[in-house]
Every structure is written in C-alpha cells, then in structure tokens.
C-alpha positions in Angstrom: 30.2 132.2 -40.4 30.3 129.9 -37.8 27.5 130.5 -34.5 29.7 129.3 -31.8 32.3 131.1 -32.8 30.5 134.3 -33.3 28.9 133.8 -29.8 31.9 132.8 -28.0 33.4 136.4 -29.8 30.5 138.3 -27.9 30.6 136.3 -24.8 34.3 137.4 -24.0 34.0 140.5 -25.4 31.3 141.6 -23.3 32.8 140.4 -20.4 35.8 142.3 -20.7 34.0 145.5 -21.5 32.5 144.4 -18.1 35.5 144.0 -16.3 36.6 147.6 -18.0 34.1 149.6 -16.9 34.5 148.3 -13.6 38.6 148.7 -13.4 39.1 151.5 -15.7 41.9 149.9 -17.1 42.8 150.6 -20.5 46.0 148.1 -20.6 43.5 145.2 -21.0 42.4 146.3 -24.6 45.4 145.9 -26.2 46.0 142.3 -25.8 43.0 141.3 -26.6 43.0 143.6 -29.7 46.3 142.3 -30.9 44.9 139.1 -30.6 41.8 139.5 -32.8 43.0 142.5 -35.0 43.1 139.6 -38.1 39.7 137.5 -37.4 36.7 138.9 -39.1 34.0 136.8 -37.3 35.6 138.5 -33.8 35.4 141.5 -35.6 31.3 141.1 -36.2 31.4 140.2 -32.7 33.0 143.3 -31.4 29.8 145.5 -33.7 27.4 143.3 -32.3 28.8 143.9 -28.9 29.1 147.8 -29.0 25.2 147.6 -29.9 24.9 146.1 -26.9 27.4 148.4 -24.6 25.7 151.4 -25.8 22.1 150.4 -24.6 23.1 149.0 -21.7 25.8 151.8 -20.5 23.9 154.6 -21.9 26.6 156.3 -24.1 24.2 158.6 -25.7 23.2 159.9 -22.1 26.9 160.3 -21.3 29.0 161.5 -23.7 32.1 161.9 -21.4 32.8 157.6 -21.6 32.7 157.7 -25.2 34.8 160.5 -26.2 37.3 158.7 -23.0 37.2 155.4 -25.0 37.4 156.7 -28.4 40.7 158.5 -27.3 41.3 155.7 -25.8 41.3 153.5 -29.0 43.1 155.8 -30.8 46.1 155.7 -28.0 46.3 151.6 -27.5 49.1 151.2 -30.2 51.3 153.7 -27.8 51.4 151.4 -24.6 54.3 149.4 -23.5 55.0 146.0 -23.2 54.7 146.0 -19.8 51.0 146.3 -20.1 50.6 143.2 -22.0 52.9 141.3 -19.5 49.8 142.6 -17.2 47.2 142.3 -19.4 48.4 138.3 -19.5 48.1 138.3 -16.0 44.2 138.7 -16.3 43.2 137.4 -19.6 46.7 135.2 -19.9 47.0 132.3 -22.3 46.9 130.0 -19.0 43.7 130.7 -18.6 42.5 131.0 -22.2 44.4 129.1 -24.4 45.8 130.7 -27.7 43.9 132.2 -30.4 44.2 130.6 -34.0 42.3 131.3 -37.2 39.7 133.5 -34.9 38.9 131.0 -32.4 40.0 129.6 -28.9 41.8 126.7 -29.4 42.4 124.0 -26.2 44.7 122.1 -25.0 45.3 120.2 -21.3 47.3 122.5 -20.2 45.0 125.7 -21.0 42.0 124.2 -20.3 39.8 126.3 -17.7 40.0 125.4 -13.9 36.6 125.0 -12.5 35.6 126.7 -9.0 37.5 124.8 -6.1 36.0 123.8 -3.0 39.3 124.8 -0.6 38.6 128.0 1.6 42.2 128.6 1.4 41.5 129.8 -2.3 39.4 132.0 -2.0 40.1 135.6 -4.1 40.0 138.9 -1.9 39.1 142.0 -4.4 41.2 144.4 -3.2 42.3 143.3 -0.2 45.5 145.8 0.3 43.3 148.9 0.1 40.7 147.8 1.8 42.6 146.7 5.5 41.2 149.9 7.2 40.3 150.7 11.2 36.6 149.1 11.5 35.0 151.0 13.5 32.2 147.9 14.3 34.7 145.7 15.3 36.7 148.1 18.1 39.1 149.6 15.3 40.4 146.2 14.3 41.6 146.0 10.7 39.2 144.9 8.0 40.3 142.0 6.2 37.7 140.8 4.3 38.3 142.9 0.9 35.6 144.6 -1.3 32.1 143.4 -0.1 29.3 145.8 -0.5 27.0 143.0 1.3 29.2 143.0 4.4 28.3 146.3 7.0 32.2 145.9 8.1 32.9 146.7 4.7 31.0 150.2 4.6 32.0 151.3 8.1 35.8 151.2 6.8 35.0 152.8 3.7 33.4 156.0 5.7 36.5 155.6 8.6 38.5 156.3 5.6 37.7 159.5 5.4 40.1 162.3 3.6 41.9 163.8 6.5 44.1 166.6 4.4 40.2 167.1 2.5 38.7 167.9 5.4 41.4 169.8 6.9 41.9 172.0 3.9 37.9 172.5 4.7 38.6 173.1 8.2 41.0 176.1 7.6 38.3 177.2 5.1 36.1 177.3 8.0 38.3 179.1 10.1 39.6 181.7 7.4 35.7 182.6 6.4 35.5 183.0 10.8 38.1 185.3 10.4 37.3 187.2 7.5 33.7 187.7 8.9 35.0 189.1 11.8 37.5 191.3 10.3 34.7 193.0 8.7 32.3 192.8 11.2 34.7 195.1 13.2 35.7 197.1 10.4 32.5 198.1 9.1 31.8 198.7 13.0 34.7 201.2 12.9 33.7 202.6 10.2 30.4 203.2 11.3 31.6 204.8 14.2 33.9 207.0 13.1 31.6 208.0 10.5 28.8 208.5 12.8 31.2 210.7 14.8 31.5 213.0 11.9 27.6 213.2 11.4 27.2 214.0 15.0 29.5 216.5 14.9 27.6 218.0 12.1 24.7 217.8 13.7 25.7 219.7 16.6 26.6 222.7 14.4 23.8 222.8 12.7 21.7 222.2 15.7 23.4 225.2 17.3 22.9 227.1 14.1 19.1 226.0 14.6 19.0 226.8 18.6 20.6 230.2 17.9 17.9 231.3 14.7 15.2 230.0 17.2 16.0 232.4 20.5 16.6 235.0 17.9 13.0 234.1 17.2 11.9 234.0 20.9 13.7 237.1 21.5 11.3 239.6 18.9 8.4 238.3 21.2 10.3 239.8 24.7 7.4 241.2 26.5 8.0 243.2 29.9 5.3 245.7 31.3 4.6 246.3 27.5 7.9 247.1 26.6 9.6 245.3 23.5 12.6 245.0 21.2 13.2 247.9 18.6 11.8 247.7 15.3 15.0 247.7 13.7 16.2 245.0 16.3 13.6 243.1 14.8 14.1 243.4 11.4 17.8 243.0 11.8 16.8 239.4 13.2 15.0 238.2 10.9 17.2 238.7 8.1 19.9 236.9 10.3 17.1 234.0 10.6 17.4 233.8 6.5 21.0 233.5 6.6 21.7 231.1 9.5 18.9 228.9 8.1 20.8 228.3 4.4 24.1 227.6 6.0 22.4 225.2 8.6 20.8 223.4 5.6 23.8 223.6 3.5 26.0 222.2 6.4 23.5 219.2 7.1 22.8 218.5 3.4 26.3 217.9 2.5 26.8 215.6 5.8 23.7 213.6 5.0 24.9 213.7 0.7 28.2 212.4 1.9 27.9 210.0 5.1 25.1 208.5 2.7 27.3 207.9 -0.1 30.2 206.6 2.2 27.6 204.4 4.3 26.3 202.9 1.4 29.6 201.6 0.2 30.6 200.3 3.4 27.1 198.2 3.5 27.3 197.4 0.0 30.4 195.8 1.1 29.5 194.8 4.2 26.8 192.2 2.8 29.4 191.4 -0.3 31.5 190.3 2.6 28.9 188.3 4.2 27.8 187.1 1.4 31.3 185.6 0.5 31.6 184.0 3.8 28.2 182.2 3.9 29.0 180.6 -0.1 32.5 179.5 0.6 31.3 177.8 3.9 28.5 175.9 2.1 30.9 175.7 -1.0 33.5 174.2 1.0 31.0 172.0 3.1 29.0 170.5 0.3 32.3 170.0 -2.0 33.8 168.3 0.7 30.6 165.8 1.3 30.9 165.2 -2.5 34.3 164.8 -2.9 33.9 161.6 -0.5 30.8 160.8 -2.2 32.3 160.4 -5.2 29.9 162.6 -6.8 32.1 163.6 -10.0 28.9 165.4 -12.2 28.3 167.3 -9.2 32.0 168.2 -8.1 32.3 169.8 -11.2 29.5 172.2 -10.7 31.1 172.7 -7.3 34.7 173.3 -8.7 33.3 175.8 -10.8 31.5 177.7 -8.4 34.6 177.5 -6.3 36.9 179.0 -8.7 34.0 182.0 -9.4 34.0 182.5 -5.6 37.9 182.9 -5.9 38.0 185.3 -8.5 35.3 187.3 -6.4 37.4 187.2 -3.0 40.5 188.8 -5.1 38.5 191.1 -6.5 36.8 191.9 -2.9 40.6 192.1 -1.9 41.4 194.6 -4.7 38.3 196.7 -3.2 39.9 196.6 -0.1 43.1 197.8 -0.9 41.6 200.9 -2.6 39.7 201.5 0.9 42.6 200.6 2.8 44.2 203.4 0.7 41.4 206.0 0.6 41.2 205.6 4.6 45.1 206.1 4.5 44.9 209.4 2.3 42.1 211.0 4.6 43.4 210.1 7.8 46.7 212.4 6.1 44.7 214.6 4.5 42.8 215.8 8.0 46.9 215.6 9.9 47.3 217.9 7.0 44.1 220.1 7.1 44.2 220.3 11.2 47.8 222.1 10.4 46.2 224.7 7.8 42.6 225.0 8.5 41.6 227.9 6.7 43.1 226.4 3.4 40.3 225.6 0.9 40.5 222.2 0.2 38.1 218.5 -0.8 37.7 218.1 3.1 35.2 221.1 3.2 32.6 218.5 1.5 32.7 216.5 4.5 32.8 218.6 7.3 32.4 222.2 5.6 33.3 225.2 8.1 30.4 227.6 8.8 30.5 231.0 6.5 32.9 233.3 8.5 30.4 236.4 7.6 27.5 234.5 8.6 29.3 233.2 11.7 30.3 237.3 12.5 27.0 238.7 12.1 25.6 236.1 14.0 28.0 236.8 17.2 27.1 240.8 16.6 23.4 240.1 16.2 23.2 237.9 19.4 25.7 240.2 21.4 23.5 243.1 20.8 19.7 241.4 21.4 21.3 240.2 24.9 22.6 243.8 25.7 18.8 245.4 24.1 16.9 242.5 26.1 18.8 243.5 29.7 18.4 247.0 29.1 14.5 246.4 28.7 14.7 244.1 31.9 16.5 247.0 33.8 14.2 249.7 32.6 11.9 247.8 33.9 13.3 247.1 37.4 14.4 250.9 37.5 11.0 252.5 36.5 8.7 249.6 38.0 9.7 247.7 40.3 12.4 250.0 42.3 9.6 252.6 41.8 8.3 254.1 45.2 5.2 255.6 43.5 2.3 256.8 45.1 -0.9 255.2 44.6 -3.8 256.4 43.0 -2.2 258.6 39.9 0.8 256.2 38.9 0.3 253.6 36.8 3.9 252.2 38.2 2.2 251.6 40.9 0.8 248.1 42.0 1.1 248.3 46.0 5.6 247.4 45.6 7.5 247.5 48.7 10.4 246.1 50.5 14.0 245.5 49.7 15.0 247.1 46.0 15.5 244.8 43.4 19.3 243.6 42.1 19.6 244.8 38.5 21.1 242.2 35.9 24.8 242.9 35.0 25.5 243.3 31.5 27.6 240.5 29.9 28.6 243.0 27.0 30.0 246.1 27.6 29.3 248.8 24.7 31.7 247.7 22.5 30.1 244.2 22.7 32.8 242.8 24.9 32.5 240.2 27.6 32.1 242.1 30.5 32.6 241.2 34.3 29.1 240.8 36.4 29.3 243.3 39.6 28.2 242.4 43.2 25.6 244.1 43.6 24.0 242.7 40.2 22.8 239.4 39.6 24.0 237.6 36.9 21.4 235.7 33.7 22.7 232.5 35.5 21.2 232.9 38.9 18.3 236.1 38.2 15.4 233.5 38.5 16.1 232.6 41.6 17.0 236.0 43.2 13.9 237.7 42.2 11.9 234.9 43.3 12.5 236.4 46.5 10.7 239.2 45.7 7.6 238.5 44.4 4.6 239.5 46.5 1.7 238.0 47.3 -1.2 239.7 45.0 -5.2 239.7 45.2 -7.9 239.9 42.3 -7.1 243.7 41.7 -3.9 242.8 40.8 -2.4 244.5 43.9 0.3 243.2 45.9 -1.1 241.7 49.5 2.3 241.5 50.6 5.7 243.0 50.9 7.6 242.1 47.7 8.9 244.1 44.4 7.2 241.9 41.8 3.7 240.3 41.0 3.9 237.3 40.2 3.0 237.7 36.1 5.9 240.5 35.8 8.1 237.8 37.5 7.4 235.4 35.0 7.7 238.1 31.8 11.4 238.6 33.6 12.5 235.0 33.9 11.2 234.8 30.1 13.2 237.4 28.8 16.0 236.5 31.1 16.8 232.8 29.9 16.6 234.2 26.2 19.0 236.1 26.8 21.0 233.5 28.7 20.5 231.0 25.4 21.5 233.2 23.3 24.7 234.2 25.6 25.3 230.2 25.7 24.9 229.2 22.2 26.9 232.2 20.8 30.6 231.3 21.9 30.7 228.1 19.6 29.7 230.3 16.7 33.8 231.1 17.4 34.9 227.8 17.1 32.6 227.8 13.7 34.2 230.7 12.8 37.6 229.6 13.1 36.8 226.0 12.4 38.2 224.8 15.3 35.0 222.3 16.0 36.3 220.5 12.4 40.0 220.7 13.6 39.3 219.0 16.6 37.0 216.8 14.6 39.7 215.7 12.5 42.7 215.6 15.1 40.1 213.1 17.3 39.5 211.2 14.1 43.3 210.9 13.0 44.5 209.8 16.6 41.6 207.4 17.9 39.9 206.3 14.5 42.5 205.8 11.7 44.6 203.2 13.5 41.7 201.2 14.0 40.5 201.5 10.8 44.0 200.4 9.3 43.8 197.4 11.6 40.9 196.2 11.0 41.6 196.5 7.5 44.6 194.2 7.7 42.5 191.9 9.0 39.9 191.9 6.3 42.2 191.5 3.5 44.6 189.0 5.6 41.3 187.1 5.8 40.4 187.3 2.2 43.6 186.1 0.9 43.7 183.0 3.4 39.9 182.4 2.4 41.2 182.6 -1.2 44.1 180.0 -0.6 42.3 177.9 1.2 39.7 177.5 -1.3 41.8 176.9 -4.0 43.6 174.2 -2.3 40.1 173.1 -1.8 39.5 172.7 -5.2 42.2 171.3 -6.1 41.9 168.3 -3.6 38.6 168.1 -4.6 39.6 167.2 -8.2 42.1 164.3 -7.1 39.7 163.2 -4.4 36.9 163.1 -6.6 39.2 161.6 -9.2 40.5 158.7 -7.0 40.3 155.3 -8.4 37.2 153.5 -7.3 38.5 149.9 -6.6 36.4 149.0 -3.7 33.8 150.1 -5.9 34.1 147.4 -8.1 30.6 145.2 -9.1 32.0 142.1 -10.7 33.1 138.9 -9.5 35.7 136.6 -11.4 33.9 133.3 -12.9 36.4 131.2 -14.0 33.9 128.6 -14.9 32.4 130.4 -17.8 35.4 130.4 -19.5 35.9 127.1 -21.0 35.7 125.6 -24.0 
C-alpha cells in the first residue's frame, strides 16, 4: 500500500471530520463516502482516522456524538441529491479534482488555488447571521463575520439576546408574583377567619371559666361572720365539676381542630412558597443557560422544570379540593345558622355548650346572687341600720347617721330578673353609695365619726357585692350558650364577611398556579430550541485552501 496515498487518505479525512464537528452537517459524508466506498487504502485511512477522532474528541467521555454519528451512518444512503449538489459546493471536484483507483488525480483545471493577496477576497464565516446591533460601535451593524478574537464580535453575540426567551421568563416572573401573593392573602384569610373561630371559642370557655371561678369566690362571702349555706356550697362545687369538663371539652376540640386546619394551611403555605422560589431560580438559571448554550446542563434544568410542573398541577388539584371544602362549610354554617339545634359535623368545630349544664348553671348563679344579697341585707338590717345601745349589744360599734340603702334584688323568688327600686341601690353603683357612709374609727374599733359602716365591714360589702355583680354579668351569655346563638352568629359573621374572601383569594391562587404552570412549560420548551440552535458563529476552523494540493 502506497504511503502518500494512505497519508493523503488521513489528511482529508481528518479534516473533514474537522469541518463536521464544527458545522454539524451530515450532508458532507455522503459525497465523500460515495467517492471512496470502493478504495481500500482510503478505507485503512478512515480506521486509522477514527483512532484518532476518538482520542482527540473524547467519544468514550460522551456517548451522545457517537450514538448521533452511528445513526448518522446508518441514515447517509437516505439523503437526496440535493445534498451532494451541496456537498460539491464544499468539497466540489473544482477544488479537488476527481477520485480514480483510490487516489486524487490532477489536472490544470482542478488544481488547488493558493491564498490570494487581494482584500477583496477575503471569506466572511457567517457573515448573514452575524450583522447584529454592536453595542461598542453606537448600534451600528457588525460586519465583520465570526471572529472570536474581535470584542465587536462578542458584544453582538450578547445584544442578540432571545427576546421571546426572556419574555416567556418575564411572565414567569410575574405569574410566580402573583401566585405568591394570592396565597399570601389567602392563607392570611384563612388565618383570620380561623382565628375568629378560636377566639370565639375562647370566649365561651373563658366565660365558663370566669363563671366556675366567682362560684368559687362566692363559698368564701364573709360579712360580720355570716356565710353562704352549707348546701349552697356543696351545690357549687358540684356545678364547678361540671362547667370545668365542658369548658375543657369546648377548648380541646377548638385547639384539636384549628390545629389540624392550621397545619394544612401552613403546610401549604410553605409548598406555595416553596414553588415560587424554584420556578423563579428555575426559570432564571434556564434562561442564563439557554443563551449560554449550556446543553448538559439545560437538560438537568428541563427536567427539573417539568417536575416543578407536575407539582404546580398537583398544588392546583389541592386547591380545588380547598376551594371546594371552603365552599361546602361556608353552606354548611348558611345551613346550620337556619337549624341550630340540629345535630350535625359542625358541632366539632364550634360545639354548643351542654343545654343542662348551661341551665344549672343560670339556676345556680341566679340563686348565689339572691343568697349573697340576702346576707348583705341582713347585714345592713341587723348591723348597720341597728340603733343599739352600747355596752350589752354586740351590733353595736358607735353607728349613727343617715340609714343605709339596702341592695335591690336582681331576682325575684322565682329567679326572674327583677326591677331595682328607688330607694335601693343597685350591685352597679353600692360601692360607691355606701362609701358615703363609712365612719371614721379608732384603735377600739369604734366609730369616731358619724357614719353606718367601719371601714373593714365596708370592704367585706363591696367584696361580696361585685361577686355577685360577676356572677349577674357573666350569667346572661350562658343563654346565648344555651341556645347557641354565640355559634349562630359565629357562623352568619363567617358566611357573610369571610367566605367571599376566601373564594377570592382562592381564584387567585389557582389562576396563579395555572399561569405559573403555562408559563413554565413554554419555558421549557423554548429552552430546548434555544438551547438546540445551531452554533454557527461558534465555528473554530478556518478554510486552508493551500493544504489541499497535490
């Protein structure tokens, strides 16, 4: 086998794998393989060759170009002939001659032209996609082709940036804005209006706990030594017992429930944000890739993009079973404030107090006001109103001047709310129109002064008084518990100033989700064409015309 034909074989060979690395081109093979299919010395040329080609591009560190050429191969008998009318154009028999018996033969007219000295010839590389806005030269057009030496060169290649890339990245932007606010205020609706619920909650069992602790207050009513009946007593601490496991009960199944429903909405709440944050970094970094060129890294990025689009339509399937939960309560509680007394799921959110409970609870309280002003009226009567003489009374402590008011009864024997007379004070102003009869007293404990009242049976009065008033204050709700009117008017609020927020807000979460989603994808797929673009101004060879002789 001749040398110079075997080295000639390489020589071209490897410089049109060169040029087809660079171009990408697969038209170019099948001239040349035409031309040589019958020459076995071009044939050892080509083995040689690939030995080379595979150290020098690396094929076993990337798979992808050689599975791409060996399909590639396998494909070249399919192309047209209007690939070898182009394939002429580069590696034409002008320029080369014609091949016979394996070898480049010569002639005058083939013979290779050798580098001319004119300016007017010289070759542009891709001149017609390279005349772009320079923005070093006052946004003049760039005419000086592919030149990775030249600065010009690089400024229009970052002028030319994607515009549709970066505006699909844009409304990416702007959808993840509005998605994060959409949540932001939903979640802050839903905060709300659940917060609502738990204070209401905690009002009722606050005024359970108010009521069981002036019940308390009310055993210890000490006036001149006189005190509640035994049985009084007895009867109020077995009303302590029962108010105390409803007021748990009530609280235990607000904080079981607002727990459980707070939970889900941070749960989603940080899924949201979570979302947000990716696809702007997603769409950020795939964008700065894309125009990069960055393919190996793209990919990773398409992937993950695709991942975060499944997760947004599976976030907007979450939604849309909130959405519709929200929907069915806010009905649910129209429904309920219509039919309280019906037993129904809403009682594990808001549960009415036990009507018994609720009943004993307004007699118990009822009767411990009336028993407390009958022990502060005793005492006025047999005390303080007392003219007694001194010396053998023990009533006596030295009292003089105007007589006392008594206090009015706010319950008439049949526990009924009862009108205050004149000439009685009521519990809302007793303090101070007794204070206006205290006396003056001195170390005997006598009174110095003109006055009804020493100063410690004043204070044992007032005492006893504003029990009584607490417990007349805090036992009217115990009707609104009983009738569950406080969770009526809880739920009628909620239905007319929550749920239509909530639904609003709602639409704007999954609005946002679905623009995020669309957005993304069209992300992606710019992303793949961008990324995919050919590369021609990328191009690292230079036409040597002069190598190419014979």
């Amino acid at each position: 086998m001749h040398a110079p034909t075997l080295s000639l074989s390489l020589h071209l060979y490897i410089q049109f794998l060169d040029r087809f690395l660079a171009f990408s081109v697969i038209n170019f093979i099948q001239e040349l393989i035409s031309r040589i299919w019958g020459s076995l010395d071009f044939i050892y040329g080509v083995r040689l060759s690939f030995a080379n080609i595979n150290s020098n591009c690396r094929m076993k560190k990337n798979p992808f170009f050689l599975l791409f050429f060996i399909v590639f191969i396998t494909s070249v008998s399919s192309l047209s002939s209007h690939s070898q009318d182009q394939s002429k154009f580069i590696l034409g028999e002008d320029s080369l001659g014609h091949w016979r018996n394996g070898i480049l033969s010569s002639s005058a007219a083939a013979e290779a032209p050798g580098p001319a000295n004119d300016p007017s010839s010289t070759l542009v590389l891709a001149g017609s996609r390279t005349r772009r806005l320079d923005v070093l030269n006052h946004f003049k057009r760039y005419r000086g082709g592919w030149d990775i030496t030249d600065k010009h060169y690089w400024a229009t290649s970052k002028a030319k940036n994607p515009v549709v890339l970066k505006g699909y990245a844009s409304f990416c932007f702007l959808f993840s804005h509005v998605l994060q606010l959409g949540q932001d205020e939903f979640h802050g609706e839903a905060i709300e209006t659940l917060n609502y619920v738990v204070n209401q909650s905690d009002y009722t069992v606050q005024t359970l706990i108010n009521i069981t602790g002036y019940l308390s207050l009310a055993k210890s009513v000490n006036v001149a030594q006189v005190f509640l009946p035994s049985d009084v007593k007895d009867d109020i601490d077995k009303l302590n017992v029962d108010l105390a496991n409803v007021a748990g009960t009530l609280r235990q199944k607000t904080d079981q429930n607002s727990q459980k429903i707070r939970t889900v909405f941070d749960a989603v709440r940080s899924s949201m944000i979570a979302v947000a944050v990716v696809m702007l970094l997603v769409s950020l970094l795939g964008l700065f890739l894309s125009i990069l060129g960055h393919h190996n890294a793209i990919y990773i990025f398409i992937i993950g993009g695709w991942l975060l689009v499944m997760v947004t339509f599976i976030l907007c399937g979450v939604f849309v079973i909130i959405n519709n939960a929200i929907s069915d309560t806010c009905m649910a509680m129209g429904q309920w404030v219509d039919n309280p007394h019906a037993e129904t799921a809403l009682s594990n959110i808001l549960p009415c107090v036990d009507q018994g409970t609720t009943n004993d609870t307004l007699y118990k309280s009822k009767l411990v006001v009336n028993d407390i002003t009958n022990i502060i009226n005793g005492f006025i009567g047999t005390f303080a109103n007392s003219n007694a003489p001194p010396g053998v009374n023990s009533n006596y402590y030295n009292q003089s001047g105007p007589l006392m008011p008594y206090l009015c009864y706010p319950y008439d024997s049949r526990l009924q709310d009862l009108e205050c007379p004149s000439q009685e004070v009521s519990m809302a102003n007793a303090s101070v129109v007794w204070q206006k009869y205290t006396c003056s007293v001195s170390e005997s404990g006598f009174c110095t002064s003109s006055g009804r009242l020493i100063p410690e049976m004043y204070q044992q009065l007032v005492g006893a008084v504003n029990i009584s008033y607490a417990l007349q204050h805090y036992a009217p709700p115990l009707l609104s518990f009983q009738d569950c009117n406080f969770v009526r008017e809880t739920f009628r609020i909620i239905t007319l100033d929550h749920c239509p927020a909530l639904e609003d807000r709602l639409r704007m979460v999954n609005a946002g989700l679905g623009l995020v989603s669309v957005g993304v994808m069209l992300s992606l797929a710019l992303w793949i064409v961008y990324a995919n673009r050919p590369q021609k101004e990328q191009m690292r060879w230079e036409v040597k015309l002069e190598d190419v002789r014979i």
